[in-house]
C-alpha positions in Angstrom: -105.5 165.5 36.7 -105.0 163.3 33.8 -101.6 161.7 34.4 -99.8 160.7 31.1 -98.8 157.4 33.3 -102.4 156.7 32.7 -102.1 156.4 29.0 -99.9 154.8 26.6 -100.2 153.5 23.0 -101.8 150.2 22.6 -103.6 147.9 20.1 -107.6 147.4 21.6 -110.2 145.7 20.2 -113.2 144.6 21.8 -117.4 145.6 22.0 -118.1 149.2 21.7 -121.2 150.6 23.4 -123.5 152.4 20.9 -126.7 153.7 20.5 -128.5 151.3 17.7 -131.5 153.5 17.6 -130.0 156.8 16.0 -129.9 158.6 18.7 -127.4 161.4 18.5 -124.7 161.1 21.6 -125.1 164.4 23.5 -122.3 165.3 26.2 -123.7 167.2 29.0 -121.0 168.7 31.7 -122.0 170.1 35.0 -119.3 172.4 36.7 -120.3 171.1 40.3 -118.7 171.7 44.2 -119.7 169.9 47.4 -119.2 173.1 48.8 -121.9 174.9 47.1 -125.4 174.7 48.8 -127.0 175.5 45.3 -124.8 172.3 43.6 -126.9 169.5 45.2 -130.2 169.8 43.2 -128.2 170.1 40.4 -126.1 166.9 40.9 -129.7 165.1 40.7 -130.6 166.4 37.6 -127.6 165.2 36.5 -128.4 161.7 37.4 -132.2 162.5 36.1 -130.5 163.1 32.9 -128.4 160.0 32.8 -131.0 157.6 34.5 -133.8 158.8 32.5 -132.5 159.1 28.8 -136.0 161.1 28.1 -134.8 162.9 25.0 -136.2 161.6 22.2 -133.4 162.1 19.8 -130.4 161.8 22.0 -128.3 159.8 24.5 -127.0 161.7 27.2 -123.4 161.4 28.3 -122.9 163.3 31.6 -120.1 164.5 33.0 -119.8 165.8 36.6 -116.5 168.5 36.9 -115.7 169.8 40.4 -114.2 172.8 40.5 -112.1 174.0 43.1 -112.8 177.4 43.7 -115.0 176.6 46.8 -112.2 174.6 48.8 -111.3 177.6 51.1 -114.8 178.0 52.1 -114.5 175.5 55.1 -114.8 172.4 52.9 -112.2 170.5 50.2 -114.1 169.0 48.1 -112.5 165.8 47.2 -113.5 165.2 43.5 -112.4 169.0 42.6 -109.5 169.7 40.6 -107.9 173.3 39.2 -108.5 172.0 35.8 -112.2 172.0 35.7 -111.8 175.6 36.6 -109.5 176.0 33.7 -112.3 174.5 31.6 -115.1 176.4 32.9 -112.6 179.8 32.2 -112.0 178.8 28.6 -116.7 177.8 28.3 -116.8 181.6 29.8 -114.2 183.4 26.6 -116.4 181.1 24.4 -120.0 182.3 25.9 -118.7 185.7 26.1 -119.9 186.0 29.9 -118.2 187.7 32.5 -118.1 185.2 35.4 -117.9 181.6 36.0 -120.4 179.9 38.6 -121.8 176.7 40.1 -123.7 175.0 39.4 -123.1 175.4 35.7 -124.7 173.1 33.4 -123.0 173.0 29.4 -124.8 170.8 26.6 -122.4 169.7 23.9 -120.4 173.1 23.8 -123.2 175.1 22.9 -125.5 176.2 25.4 -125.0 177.4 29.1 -127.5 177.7 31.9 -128.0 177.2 35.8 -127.4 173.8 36.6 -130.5 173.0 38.3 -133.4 173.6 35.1 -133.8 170.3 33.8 -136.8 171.6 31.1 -134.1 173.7 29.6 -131.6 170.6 30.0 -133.7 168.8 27.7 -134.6 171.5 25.6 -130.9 172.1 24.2 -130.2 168.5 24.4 -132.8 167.9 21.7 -131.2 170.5 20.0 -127.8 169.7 20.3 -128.6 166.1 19.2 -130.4 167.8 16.1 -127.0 168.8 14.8 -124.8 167.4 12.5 -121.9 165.3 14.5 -119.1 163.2 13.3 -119.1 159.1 14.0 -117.2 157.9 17.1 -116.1 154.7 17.6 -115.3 153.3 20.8 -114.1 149.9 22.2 -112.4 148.6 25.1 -111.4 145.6 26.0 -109.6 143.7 30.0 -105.9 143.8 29.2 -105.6 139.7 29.7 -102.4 140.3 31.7 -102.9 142.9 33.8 -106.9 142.8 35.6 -105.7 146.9 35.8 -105.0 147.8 32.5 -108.1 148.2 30.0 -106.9 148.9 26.6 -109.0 151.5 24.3 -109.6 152.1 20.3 -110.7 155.2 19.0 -111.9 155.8 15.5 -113.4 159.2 14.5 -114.3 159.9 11.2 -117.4 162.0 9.4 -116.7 165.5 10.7 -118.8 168.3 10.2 -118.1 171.0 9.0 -116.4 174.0 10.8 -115.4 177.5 10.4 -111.3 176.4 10.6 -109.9 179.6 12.0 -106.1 178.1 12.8 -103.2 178.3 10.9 -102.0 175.2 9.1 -100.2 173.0 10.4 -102.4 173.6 14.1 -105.0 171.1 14.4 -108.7 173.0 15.1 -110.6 170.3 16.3 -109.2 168.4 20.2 -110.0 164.6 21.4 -110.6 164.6 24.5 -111.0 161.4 26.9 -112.7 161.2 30.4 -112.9 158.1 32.9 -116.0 158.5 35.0 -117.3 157.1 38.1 -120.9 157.1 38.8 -122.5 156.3 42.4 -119.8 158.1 44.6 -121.3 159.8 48.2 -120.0 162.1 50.1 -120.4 163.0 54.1 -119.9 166.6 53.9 -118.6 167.6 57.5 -118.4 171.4 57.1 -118.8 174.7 54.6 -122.1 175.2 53.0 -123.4 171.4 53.1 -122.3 170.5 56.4 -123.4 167.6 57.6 -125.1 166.3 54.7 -124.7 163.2 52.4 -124.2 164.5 48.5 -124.4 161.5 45.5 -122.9 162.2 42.7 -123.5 160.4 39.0 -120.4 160.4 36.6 -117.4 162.3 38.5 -115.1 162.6 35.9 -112.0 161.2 37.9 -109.4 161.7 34.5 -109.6 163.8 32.2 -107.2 165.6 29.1 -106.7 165.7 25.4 -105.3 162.7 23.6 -104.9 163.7 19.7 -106.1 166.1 17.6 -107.8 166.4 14.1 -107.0 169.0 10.6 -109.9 168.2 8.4 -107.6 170.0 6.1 -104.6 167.2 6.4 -107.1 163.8 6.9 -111.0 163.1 7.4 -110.3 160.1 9.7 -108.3 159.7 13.1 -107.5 156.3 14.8 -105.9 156.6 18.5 -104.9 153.8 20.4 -104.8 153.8 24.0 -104.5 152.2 27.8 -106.0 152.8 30.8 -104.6 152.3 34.4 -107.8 152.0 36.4 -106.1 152.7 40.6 -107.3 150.1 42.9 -109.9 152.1 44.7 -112.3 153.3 41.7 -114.7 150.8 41.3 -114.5 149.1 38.3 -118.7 148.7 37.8 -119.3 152.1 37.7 -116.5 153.2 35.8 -116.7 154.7 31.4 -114.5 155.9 29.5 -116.1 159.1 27.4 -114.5 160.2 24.0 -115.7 163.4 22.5 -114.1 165.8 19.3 -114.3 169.5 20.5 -113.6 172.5 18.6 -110.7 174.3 19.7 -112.0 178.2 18.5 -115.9 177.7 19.2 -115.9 175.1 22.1 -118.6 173.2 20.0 -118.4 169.6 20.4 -118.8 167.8 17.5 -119.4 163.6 18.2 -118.6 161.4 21.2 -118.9 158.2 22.3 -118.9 156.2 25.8 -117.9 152.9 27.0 -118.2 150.9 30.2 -115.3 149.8 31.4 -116.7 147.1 33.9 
């Protein structure tokens, strides 16, 4: 999903949005379908989450993933992609279950649940925010050429701690980067949700990994990069999400987000 047309290597500066308060970022996925009649009330919570920012200690990045495994059921959802499946597969290996499902909510790599219980939501966001989590740096700025292009800089530094469980020489710890779009509706015309009108906060429309980090090699990791944004994503609701995963555990260990308006 992530095309590597959409990146390249490029010098950024620009305003980075942060939290001044101390609030911990906390990234909260939701493995999502427009074909699953059980996915809707979870898609609000989603946007409860984001909207509300009720956790105490924490910011709430969301991140809605469509999987695809419900497109033969009478209905393609348009937002899925095989490679939120792949995700959700490698979540299961870490959380030792059996089975993938929608909706599936995950907070920061560390907890799984049913999509839909926003107590526990905000139970192991507060949690999750609780932990120790490495500074992200984010800022983005209009490429003054090109109204398309929006050029990122990513600075990571402060890692925890982690069990390293690689070899040398293979980095543990993955950077990912995600380009979301929130307010995006759907008239679904057949499968489980026919003929009703799904919103959607934060569809993750790219997604992939762009660097890694060895604690053991350097404690600090500056990418540079570009964004493409196609001509019919709207530019106002659109953020670019940065977060440091572990490869072995699945634990993610700091993010950031930026609007890209």
């Amino acid at each position: 999903m992530l095309l590597r047309t959409l990146f390249s290597i490029l010098l950024a500066c620009g305003a980075a949005y942060a939290a001044s308060d101390g609030r911990a970022p906390v990234i909260v996925e939701l493995f999502t379908s427009e074909g699953c009649s059980s996915c809707p009330p979870a898609d609000e919570v989603l946007m409860r989450l984001s909207r509300m920012q009720s956790v105490s200690n924490a910011r709430v990045i969301v991140l809605g993933e469509h999987v695809d495994y419900w497109n033969n059921l009478g209905w393609v959802d348009p937002f899925s992609s095989p490679q939120f499946r792949a995700r959700q597969n490698d979540y299961a290996q870490a959380f030792k279950v059996e089975n993938v499902y929608t909706p599936q909510m995950v907070v920061n790599g560390r907890a799984e649940f049913v999509g839909d219980d926003i107590g526990r939501a905000m139970s192991k966001i507060g949690r999750a925010a609780a932990q120790p989590s490495a500074t992200v740096s984010l800022k983005a700025v209009k490429n003054a050429t090109d109204q398309e292009l929006v050029e990122l800089a990513v600075n990571i530094r402060d890692l925890p701690a982690i069990n390293i469980r690689s070899k040398r020489g293979v980095a543990p710890v993955d950077v990912f980067l995600a380009v979301t779009e929130d307010n995006l509706t759907s008239n679904v015309q057949h499968g489980e949700n026919s003929g009703r009108s799904l919103r959607h906060a934060a569809v993750v429309r790219s997604f992939g990994v762009i660097g890694n980090m060895d604690p053991r090699e350097k404690d600090e990791v500056s990418l540079r990069e570009t964004l493409k944004i196609p001509s019919n994503w709207k530019r106002k609701d659109l953020h670019a999400v940065v977060f440091v995963q572990e490869r072995s555990t699945r634990h993610i260990l700091g993010a950031e987000s930026v609007s890209l308006n």
